[in-house]
KEPATOR-414728 format. One line per 5 residues: number of its first residue (from 1); their letters; for each residue x, y, z of C-alpha. Coordinates in nm, 4 decimals. Layout:
REM residues N
NUM	A	X Y Z | ...
//
This chain:
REM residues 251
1	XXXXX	5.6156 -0.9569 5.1417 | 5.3018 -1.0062 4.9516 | 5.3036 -0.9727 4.5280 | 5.1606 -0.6308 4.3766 | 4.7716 -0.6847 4.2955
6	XXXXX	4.7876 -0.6111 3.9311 | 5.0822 -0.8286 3.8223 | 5.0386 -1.2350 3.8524 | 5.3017 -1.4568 3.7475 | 5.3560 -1.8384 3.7688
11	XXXXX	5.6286 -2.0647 3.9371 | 5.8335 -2.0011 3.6069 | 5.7538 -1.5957 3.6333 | 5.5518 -1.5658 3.3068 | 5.3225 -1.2359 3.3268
16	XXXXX	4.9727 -1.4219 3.3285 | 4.7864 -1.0916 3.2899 | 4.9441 -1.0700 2.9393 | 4.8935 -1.3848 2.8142 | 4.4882 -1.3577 2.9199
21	XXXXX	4.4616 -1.0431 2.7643 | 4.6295 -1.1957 2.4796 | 4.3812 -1.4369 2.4705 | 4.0651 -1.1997 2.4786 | 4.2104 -1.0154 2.1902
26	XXXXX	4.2629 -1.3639 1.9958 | 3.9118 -1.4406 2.0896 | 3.7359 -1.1046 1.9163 | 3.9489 -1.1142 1.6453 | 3.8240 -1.4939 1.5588
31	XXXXX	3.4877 -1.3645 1.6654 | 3.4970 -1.0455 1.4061 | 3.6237 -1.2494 1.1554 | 3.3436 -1.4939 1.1569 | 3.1184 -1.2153 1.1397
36	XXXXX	3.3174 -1.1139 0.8365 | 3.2614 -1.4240 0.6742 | 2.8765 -1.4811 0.7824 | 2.8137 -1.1620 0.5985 | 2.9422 -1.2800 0.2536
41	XXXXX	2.6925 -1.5453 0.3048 | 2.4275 -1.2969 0.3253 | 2.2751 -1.2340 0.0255 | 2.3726 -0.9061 -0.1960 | 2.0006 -0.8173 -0.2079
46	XXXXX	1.7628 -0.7223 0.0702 | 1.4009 -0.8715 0.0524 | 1.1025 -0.9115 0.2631 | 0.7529 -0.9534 0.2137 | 0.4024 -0.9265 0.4242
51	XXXXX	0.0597 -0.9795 0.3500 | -0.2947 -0.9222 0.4291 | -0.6491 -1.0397 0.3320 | -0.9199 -0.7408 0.2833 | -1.2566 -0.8258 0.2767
56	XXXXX	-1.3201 -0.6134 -0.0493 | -1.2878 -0.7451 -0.4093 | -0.9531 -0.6435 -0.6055 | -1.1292 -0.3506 -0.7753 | -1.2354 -0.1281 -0.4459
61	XXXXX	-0.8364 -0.2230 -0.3336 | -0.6743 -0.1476 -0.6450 | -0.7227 0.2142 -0.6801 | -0.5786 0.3143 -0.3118 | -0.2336 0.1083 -0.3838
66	XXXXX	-0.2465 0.2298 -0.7718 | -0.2693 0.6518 -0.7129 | -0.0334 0.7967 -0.4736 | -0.2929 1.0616 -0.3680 | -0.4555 0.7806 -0.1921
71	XXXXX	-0.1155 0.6346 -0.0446 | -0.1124 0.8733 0.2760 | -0.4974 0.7473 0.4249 | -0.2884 0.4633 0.4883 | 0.1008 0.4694 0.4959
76	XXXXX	0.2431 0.3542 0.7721 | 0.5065 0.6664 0.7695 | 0.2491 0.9365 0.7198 | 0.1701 1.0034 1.0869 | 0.5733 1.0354 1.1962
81	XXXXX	0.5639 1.3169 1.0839 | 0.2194 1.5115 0.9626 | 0.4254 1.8015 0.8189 | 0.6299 1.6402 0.5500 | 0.5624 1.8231 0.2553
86	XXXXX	0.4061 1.6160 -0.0639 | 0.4458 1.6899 -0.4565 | 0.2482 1.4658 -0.7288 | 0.4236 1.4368 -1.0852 | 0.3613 1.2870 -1.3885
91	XXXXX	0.0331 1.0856 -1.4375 | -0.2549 1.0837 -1.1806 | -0.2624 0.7095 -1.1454 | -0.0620 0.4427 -1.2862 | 0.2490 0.3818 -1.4609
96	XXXXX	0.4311 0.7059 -1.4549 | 0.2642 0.8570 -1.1907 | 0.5272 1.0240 -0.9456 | 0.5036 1.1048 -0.5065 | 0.7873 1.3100 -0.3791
101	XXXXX	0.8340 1.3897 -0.0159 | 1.0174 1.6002 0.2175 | 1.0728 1.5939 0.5838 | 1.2982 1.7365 0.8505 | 1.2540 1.3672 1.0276
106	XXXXX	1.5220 1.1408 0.9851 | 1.2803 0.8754 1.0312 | 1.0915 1.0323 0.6641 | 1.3796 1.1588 0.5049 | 1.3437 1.3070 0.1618
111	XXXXX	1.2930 1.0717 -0.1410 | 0.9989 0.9479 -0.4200 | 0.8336 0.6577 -0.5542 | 0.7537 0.6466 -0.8718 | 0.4717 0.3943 -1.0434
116	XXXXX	0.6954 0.1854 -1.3070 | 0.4087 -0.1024 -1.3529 | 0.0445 -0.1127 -1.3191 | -0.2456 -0.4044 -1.4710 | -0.5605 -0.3297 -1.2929
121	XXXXX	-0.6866 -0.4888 -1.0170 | -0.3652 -0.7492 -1.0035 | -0.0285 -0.5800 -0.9988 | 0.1858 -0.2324 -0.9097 | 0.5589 -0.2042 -0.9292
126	XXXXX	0.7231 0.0677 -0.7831 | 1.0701 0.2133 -0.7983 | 1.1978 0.4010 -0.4909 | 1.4987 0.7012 -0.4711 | 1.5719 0.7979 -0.0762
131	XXXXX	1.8538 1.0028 -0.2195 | 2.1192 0.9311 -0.0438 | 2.0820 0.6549 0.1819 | 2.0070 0.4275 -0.1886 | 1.7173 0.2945 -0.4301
136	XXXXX	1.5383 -0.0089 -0.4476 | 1.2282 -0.1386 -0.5545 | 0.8571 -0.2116 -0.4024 | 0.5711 -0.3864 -0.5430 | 0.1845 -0.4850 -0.4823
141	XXXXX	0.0175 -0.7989 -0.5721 | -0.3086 -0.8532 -0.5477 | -0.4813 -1.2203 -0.5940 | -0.8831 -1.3061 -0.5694 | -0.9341 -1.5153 -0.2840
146	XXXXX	-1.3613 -1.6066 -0.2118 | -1.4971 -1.2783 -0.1824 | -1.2156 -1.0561 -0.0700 | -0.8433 -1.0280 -0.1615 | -0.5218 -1.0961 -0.0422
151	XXXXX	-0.2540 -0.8283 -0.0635 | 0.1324 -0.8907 -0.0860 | 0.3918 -0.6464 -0.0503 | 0.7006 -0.6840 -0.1375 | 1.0426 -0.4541 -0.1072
156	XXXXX	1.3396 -0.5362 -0.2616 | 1.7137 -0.2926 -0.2491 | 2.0575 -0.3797 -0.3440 | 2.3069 -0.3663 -0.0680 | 2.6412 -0.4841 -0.2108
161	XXXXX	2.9050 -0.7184 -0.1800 | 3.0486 -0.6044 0.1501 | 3.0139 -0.8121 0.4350 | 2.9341 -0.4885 0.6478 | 2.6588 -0.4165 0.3653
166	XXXXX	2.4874 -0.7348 0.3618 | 2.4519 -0.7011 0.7586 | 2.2616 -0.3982 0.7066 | 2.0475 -0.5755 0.5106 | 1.9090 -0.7664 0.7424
171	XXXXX	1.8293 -0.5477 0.9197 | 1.6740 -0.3038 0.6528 | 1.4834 -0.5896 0.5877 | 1.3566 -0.6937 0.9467 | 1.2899 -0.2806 0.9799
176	XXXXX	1.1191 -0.2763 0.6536 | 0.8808 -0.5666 0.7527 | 0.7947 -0.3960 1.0303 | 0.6461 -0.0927 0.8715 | 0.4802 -0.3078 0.6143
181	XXXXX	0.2982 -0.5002 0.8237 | 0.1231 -0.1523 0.9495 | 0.0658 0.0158 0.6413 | -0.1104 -0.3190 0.5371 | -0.3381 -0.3357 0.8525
186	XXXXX	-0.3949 0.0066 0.8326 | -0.4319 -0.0442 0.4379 | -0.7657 -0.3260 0.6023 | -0.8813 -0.0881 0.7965 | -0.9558 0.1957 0.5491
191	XXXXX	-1.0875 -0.0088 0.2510 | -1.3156 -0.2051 0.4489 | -1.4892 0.0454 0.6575 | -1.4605 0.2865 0.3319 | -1.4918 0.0915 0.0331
196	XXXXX	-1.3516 0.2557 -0.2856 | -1.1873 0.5599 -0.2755 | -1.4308 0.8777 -0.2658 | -1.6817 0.7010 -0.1474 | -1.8789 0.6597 0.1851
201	XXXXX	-1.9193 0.3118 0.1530 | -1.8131 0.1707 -0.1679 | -2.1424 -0.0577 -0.2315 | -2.3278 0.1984 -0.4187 | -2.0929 0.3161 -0.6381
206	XXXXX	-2.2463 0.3583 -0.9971 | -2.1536 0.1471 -1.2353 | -2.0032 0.3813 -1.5687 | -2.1529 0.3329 -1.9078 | -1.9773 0.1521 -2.1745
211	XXXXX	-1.8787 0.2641 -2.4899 | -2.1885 0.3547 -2.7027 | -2.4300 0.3567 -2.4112 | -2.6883 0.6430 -2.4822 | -2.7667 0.7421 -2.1455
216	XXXXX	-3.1354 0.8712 -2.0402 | -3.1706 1.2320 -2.0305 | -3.3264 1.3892 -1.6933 | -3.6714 1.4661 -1.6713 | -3.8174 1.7300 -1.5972
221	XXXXX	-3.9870 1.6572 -1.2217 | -4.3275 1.8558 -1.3484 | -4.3160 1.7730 -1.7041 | -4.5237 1.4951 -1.6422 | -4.7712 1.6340 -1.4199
226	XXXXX	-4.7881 1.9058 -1.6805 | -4.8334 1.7133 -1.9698 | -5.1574 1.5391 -1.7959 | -5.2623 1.8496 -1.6622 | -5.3160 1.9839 -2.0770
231	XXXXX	-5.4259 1.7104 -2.2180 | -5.7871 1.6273 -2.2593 | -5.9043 1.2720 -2.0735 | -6.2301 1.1520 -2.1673 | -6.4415 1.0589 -1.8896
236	XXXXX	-6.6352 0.7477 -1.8765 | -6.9925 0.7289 -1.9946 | -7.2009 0.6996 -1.6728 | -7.5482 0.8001 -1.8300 | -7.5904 0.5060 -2.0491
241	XXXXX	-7.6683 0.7005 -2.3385 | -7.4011 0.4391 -2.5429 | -7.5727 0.1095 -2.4322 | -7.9324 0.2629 -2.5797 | -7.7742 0.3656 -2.8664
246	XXXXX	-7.6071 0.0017 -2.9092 | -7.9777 -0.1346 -2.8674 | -8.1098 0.0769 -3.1148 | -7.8976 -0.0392 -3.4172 | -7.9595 -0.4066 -3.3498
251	X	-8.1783 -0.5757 -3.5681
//
């Protein structure tokens, strides 16, 4: 009479289902806890880091990474969702200056970034709030390289000791990346086809006057014409009644 399909035993009738089963369970718990351990390996703090080179000098890049107004021609988050809702605080540009946001997306969230660090044309340090999913930190650097500049930006948040934490920092980090590496591309796109900020293409921009520069004021387009009209011009002498008069008083 042949043996019931779901129970196996051996010549000494031990229940081999069991012990494999046994076994698998041994095997994921060895397998967990290595995961357990990797993760205390990972660091506590989640970085990453892209860059870009723009063919523009530091000073027509500068102003769109150092005034959040400017932030959404390029964010790589803006166009998720078009109907977040946008608030400016503090300062327009610069340290202090404050971007809050609100969106029904979970993929936008609700948070702000606010402008902790700025030295033209080099450096801006950021500190970001996302509520409650954490802080952390984001900054710009901007180096002079031939003509045009290269861009690094940089993210930085504070996971934890957990295991489980430092995990998800790896892959905030890898997600993080991601998105940087758009915004920066995008960040290419718009300052070299637009140049500085407000401006069609950047080149002509006029250069501001220095402290105790008097400028010129305007003139008046038919003052000049006016002023010639009045005045008397003497006409030449065509009659040569000064050359006979020259001849007459020489000796």
């Amino acid at each position: 009479m042949p043996q019931f399909a779901g129970k196996q035993t051996d010549n000494h009738g031990v229940n081999l289902w069991g012990t494999s089963t046994m076994r698998w369970i041994l095997y994921i718990l060895v397998f967990l806890a290595l995961l357990v351990l990797a993760g205390f390996l990972f660091p506590r703090v989640a970085t990453t880091e892209r860059s870009v080179y723009i063919t523009e000098p530091p000073e027509v890049v500068f102003p769109y990474l150092n005034n959040f107004r400017n932030f959404n021609q390029w964010s790589p988050w803006y166009q998720i969702d078009p109907d977040t809702e946008y608030s400016y605080e503090g300062f327009p540009e610069g340290t202090g200056a404050v971007m809050k946001w609100q969106s029904d997306n979970p993929s936008v969230g609700t948070g702000s970034q606010t402008i902790t660090a700025s030295e033209p044309y080099s450096h801006v340090a950021m500190d970001l709030d996302f509520g409650t999913q954490g802080k952390a930190k984001s900054e710009f650097q901007l180096q002079s390289q031939g003509s045009g500049t290269n861009v690094t930006w940089s993210f930085s948040a504070e996971m934890g000791g957990s295991p489980i934490a430092r995990w998800m920092g790896l892959m905030v980090s890898k997600m993080v990346g991601k998105s940087y590496e758009e915004g920066l591309q995008k960040l290419k796109t718009v300052v070299e086809s637009a140049g500085s900020p407000g401006s069609p293409s950047g080149a002509d921009d006029a250069v501001p006057a220095g402290p105790g520069t008097v400028e010129p004021e305007a003139i008046d387009p038919g003052m000049e014409n006016e002023i010639i009209d009045e005045d008397e011009i003497e006409e030449p002498d065509t009659d040569g009644d000064a050359l006979e008069e020259f001849e007459r008083e020489q000796p």
